[in-house]
C-alpha positions in Angstrom: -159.8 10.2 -65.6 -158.4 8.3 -68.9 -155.7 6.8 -66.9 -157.8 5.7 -64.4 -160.2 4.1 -65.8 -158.3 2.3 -68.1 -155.9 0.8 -66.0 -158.6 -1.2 -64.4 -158.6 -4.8 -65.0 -162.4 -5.2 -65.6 -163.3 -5.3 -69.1 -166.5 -3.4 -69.4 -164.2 -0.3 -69.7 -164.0 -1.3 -73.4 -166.9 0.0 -74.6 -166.1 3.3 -73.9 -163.6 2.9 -76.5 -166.0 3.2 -79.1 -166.7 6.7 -77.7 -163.5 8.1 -77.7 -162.9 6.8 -81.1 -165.5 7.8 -82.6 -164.8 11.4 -81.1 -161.8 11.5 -82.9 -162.6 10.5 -86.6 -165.7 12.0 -86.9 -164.1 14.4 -89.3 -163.5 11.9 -91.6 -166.9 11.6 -92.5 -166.5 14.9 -94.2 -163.6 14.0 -96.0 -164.0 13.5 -100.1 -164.1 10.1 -100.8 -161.5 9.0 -103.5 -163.0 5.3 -104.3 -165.9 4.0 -105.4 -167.7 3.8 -101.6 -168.9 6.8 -100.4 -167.0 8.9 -97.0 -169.3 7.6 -94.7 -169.0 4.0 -95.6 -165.0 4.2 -95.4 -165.1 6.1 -91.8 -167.0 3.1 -90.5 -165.0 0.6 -92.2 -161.6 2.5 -91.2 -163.2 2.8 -87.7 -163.9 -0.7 -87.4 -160.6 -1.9 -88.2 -158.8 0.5 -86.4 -160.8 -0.9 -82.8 -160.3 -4.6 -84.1 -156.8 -3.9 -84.1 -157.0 -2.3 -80.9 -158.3 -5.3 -79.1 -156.3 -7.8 -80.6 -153.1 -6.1 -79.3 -154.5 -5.6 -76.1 -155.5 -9.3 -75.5 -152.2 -10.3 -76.9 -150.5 -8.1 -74.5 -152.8 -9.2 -71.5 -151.6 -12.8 -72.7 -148.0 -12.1 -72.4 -145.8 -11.5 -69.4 -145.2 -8.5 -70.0 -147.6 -6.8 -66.8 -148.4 -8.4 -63.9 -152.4 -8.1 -64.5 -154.4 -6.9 -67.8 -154.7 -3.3 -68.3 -156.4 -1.9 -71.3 -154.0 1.2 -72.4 -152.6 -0.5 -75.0 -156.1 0.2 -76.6 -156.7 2.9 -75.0 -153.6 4.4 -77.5 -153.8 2.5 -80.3 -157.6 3.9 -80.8 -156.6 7.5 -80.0 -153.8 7.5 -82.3 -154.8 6.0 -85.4 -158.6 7.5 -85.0 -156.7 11.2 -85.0 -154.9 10.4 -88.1 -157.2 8.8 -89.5 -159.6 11.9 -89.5 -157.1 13.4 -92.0 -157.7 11.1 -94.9 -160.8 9.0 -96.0 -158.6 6.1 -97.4 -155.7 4.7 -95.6 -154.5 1.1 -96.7 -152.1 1.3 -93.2 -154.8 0.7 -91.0 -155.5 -2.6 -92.7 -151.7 -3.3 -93.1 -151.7 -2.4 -89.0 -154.6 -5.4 -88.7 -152.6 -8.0 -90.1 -149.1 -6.8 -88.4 -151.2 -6.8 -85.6 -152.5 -11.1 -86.0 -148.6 -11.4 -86.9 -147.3 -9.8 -83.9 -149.8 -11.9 -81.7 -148.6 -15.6 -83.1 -144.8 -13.8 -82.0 -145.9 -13.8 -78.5 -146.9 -17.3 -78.3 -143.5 -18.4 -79.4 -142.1 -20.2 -76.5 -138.5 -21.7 -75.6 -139.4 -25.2 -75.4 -142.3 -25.8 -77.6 -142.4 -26.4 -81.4 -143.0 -23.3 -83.6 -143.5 -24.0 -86.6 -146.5 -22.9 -87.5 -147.0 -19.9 -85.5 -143.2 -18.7 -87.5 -145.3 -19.7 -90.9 -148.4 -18.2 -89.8 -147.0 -14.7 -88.5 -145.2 -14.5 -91.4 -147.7 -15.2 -93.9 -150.0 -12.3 -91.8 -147.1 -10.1 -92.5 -146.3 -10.4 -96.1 -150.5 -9.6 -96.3 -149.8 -6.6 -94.2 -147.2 -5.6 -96.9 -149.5 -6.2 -99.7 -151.4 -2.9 -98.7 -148.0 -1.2 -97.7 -145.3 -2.5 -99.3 -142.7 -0.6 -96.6 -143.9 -3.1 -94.3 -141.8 -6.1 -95.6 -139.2 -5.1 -93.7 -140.8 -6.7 -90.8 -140.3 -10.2 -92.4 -137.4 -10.0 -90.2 -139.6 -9.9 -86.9 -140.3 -13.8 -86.7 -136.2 -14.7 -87.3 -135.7 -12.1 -84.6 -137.8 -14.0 -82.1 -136.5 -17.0 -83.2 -132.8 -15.8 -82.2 -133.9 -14.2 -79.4 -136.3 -16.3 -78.0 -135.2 -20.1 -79.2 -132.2 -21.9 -79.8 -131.7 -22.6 -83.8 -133.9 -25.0 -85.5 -133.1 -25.1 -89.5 -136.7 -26.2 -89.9 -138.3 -22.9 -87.8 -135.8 -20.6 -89.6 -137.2 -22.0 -93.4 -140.5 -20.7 -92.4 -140.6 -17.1 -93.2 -138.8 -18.4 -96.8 -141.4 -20.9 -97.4 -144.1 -18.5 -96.4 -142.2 -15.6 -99.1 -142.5 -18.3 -101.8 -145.8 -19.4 -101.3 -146.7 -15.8 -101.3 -144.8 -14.7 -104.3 -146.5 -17.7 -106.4 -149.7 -16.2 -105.4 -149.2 -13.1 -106.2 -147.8 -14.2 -109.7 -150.6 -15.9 -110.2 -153.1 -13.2 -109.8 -151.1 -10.8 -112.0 -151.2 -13.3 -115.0 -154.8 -14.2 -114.4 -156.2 -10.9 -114.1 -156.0 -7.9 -116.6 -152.7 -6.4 -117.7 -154.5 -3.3 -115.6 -154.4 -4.7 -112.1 -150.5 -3.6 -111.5 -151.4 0.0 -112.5 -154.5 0.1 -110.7 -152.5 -1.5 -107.7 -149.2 1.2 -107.8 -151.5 4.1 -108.0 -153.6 2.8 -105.0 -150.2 2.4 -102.5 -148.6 5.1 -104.0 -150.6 8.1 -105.0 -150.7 8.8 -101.5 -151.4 12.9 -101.5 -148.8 15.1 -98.9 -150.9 15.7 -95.7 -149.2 18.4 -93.4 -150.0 18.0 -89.4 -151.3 21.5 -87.9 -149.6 22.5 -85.1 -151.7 21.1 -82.2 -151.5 17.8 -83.7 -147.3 18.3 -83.9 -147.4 19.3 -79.9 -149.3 16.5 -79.2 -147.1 13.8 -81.0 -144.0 15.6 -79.6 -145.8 15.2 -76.2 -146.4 11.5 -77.0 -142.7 11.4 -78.7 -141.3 12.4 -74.6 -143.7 9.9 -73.5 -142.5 7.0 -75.4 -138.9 8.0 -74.0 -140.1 7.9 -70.8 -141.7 4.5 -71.0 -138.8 3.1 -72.9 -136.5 4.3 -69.6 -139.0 2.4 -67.0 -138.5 -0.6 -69.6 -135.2 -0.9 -69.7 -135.0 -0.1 -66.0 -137.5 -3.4 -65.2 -135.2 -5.9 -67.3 -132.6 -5.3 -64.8 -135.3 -7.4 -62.1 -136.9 -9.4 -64.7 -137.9 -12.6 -65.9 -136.4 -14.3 -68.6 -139.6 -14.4 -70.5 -140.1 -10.5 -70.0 -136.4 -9.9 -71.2 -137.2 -11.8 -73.9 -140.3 -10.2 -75.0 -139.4 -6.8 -74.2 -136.4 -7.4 -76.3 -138.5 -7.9 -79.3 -141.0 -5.4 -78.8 -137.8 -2.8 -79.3 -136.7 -4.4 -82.7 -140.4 -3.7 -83.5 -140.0 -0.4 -82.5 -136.8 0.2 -84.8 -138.2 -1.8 -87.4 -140.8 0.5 -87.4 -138.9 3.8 -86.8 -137.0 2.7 -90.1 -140.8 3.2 -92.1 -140.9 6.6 -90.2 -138.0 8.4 -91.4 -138.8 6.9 -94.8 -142.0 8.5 -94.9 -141.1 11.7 -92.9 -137.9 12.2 -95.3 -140.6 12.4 -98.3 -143.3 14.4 -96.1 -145.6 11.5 -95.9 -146.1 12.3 -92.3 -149.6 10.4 -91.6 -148.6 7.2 -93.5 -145.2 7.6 -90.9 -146.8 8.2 -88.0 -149.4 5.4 -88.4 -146.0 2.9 -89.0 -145.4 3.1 -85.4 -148.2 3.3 -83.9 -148.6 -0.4 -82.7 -145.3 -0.7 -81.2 -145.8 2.7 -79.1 -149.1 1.7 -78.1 -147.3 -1.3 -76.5 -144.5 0.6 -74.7 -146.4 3.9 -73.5 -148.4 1.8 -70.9 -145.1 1.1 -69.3 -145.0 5.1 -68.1 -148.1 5.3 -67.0 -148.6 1.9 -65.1 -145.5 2.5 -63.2 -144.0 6.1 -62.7 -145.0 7.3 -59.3 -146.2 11.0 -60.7 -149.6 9.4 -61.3 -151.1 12.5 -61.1 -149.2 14.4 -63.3 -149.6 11.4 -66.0 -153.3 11.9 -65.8 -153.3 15.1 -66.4 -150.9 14.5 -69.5 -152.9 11.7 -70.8 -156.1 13.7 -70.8 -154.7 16.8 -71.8 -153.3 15.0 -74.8 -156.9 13.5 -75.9 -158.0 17.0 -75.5 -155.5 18.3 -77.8 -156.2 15.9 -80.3 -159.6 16.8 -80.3 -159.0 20.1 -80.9 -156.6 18.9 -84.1 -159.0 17.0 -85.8 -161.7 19.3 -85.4 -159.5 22.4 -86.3 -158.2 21.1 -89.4 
C-alpha cells in the first residue's frame, strides 16, 4: 500500500504524510520537556521541521536526474525515520541541523558543469556550518561542496575559496556573539549539544533499522548497477550522494562508539532516505518490497508505542 502510493507521481499523496508522521511521534508529547517550552509545543515544532525537511529533499531529488519521473519516497523515509526517533526524546537539535544540511545539499544539486557556481558553493556552505552550529559533528560535511566541485567541475581557484570564505565569515560571527553576549552563553551552549542523555533502542526498533540497514545495501547494489548505463550527470550525482553517505556513516560510528545511538541514527538519515527509493522503484520483487515497506512502518509503530 505504502509503496504504492507513494511512488505515484501526483502530488496530493503528500498530505498523507502528515498522518503517518504524526502516527509516529505522538509519544513524544508525553515526553518530559527539558527547556523552557512545554512537550507539546516541542513535538509540533520537531514535527514541523522534520516534514519541511522532508519535502525539501524530495523536490531537490525530483529536480535532479537522478529518476526518470518524481516519486515521493524520499519523504516518504525521511518522515518515518526521524518521526520514530524522534518519539524517544522531546529535544533533538539534529533535526534542525538535518534542515539546514538539507537547504545545503539542495544548492549541491544545482551545481552544473558549465555554469558559474559561485554562489551556490558559498551558499551551501554557509547552510552547513549553521547545520553544525546545533551539531558540531556535522562540520565534517564542509567537505561536501569541494567534493562536488572535484567531481562535478573542473578547478576554478575562485569556486574552491568559497567554503574558506564562508568558514571565515562564519567564525567572525560567531566571535562576535561570544564577546557581545554574557561570559554564560558558551556554558549554556556546551551543555545544550552536549548533555545529550544515553537513549537505548528496544528491540523492535533494532530489527527494524537492521531491516532498513539490508535495505540500504540493497539499493546501494541497484545504484551502482545503474551507473554502468548512465548518464554523466547521474554518475555524477550518484557519486556524491555516496560521499554523503560516508561522510555521514563517519557521525554514526562516532555516536554509536559512545552509545549515542538516536543522535547516530538521525546523522544518516538524509542520505538513506535518498538511496532506499532506488530498491523499491526498481527491484522486480515489488511485491515482496511492499510487504517489507509496510511491515517496517508497522514495526515502528509498535517501537514507539512500546517504549
Amino acid at each position: 500500500m505504502l509503496l504504492k502510493v507513494f511512488k505515484s507521481n501526483k502530488v496530493i499523496v503528500l498530505t498523507s504524510l502528515p498522518f503517518l508522521g504524526f502516527s509516529l511521534l505522538y509519544p513524544a508529547f508525553n515526553l518530559e520537556s527539558n527547556t523552557y517550552l512545554p512537550s507539546i509545543l516541542l513535538t509540533l515544532l520537531t514535527f514541523l521541521l522534520i516534514l519541511t525537511t522532508a519535502l525539501i529533499l524530495n523536490k531537490t531529488i525530483n529536480k535532479s536526474e537522478l529518476f526518470n519521473r518524481p516519486y515521493y519516497l524520499t519523504a516518504l523515509f525521511y518522515v518515518l525515520l526521524a518521526c520514530s526517533a524522534g518519539s524517544l526524546i522531546s529535544l533533538n537539535l539534529l533535526i534542525v541541523s538535518n534542515l539546514f544540511l538539507a537547504l545545503a545539499i539542495s544548492k549541491l544539486f544545482k551545481i552544473k558543469r558549465q555554469i558559474s557556481c559561485k554562489g551556490l558553493v558559498f551558499d551551501s556552505s554557509f547552510l552547513i556550518l549553521l547545520s553544525s552550529v546545533f551539531y558540531p559533528p556535522y562540520l565534517i560535511f564542509i567537505l561536501l561542496p569541494w567534493v562536488c566541485l572535484s567531481i562535478i567541475k573542473s578547478f576554478d581557484f575562485r569556486e574552491w575559496l568559497m567554503p574558506l570564505i564562508a568558514l571565515l565569515i562564519a567564525g567572525v560571527y560567531f566571535y562576535l556573539i561570544v564577546v557581545l553576549t554574557s561570559s554564560n552563553l558558551m556554558s549554556i551552549y556546551s551543555n545544550t549539544l552536549f548533555g545529550f542523555d544515553k537513549i537505548n533502542l528496544n528491540a523492535f526498533f533494532v530489527f527494524c533499522f537492521w531491516l532498513i540497514a539490508l535495505g540500504l545495501l540493497l539499493s546501494l547494489y541497484f545504484l551502482f548497477q545503474l551507473n554502468s548505463s548512465a548518464s554523466n550527470r547521474f554518475k555524477k550525482l550518484s557519486l556524491v550522494l555516496i560521499v554523503n553517505l560516508l561522510l555521514a556513516s563517519i557521525i554514526l560510528s562516532y555516536n554509536f562508539y559512545n552509545e549515542y545511538y538516536v543522535f547516530g541514527l538521525f546523522s544518516v538519515f538524509i542520505p538513506v532516505s535518498i538511496v532506499l527509493p532506488f530498491a523499491l522503484v526498481h527491484s522486480n520483487k515489488k511485491t515482496l518490497i511492499e510487504v517489507l515497506l509496510t511491515a517496517t512502518y508497522l514495526f515502528l509503530l509498535v517501537a514507539v508505542y512500546s517504549g
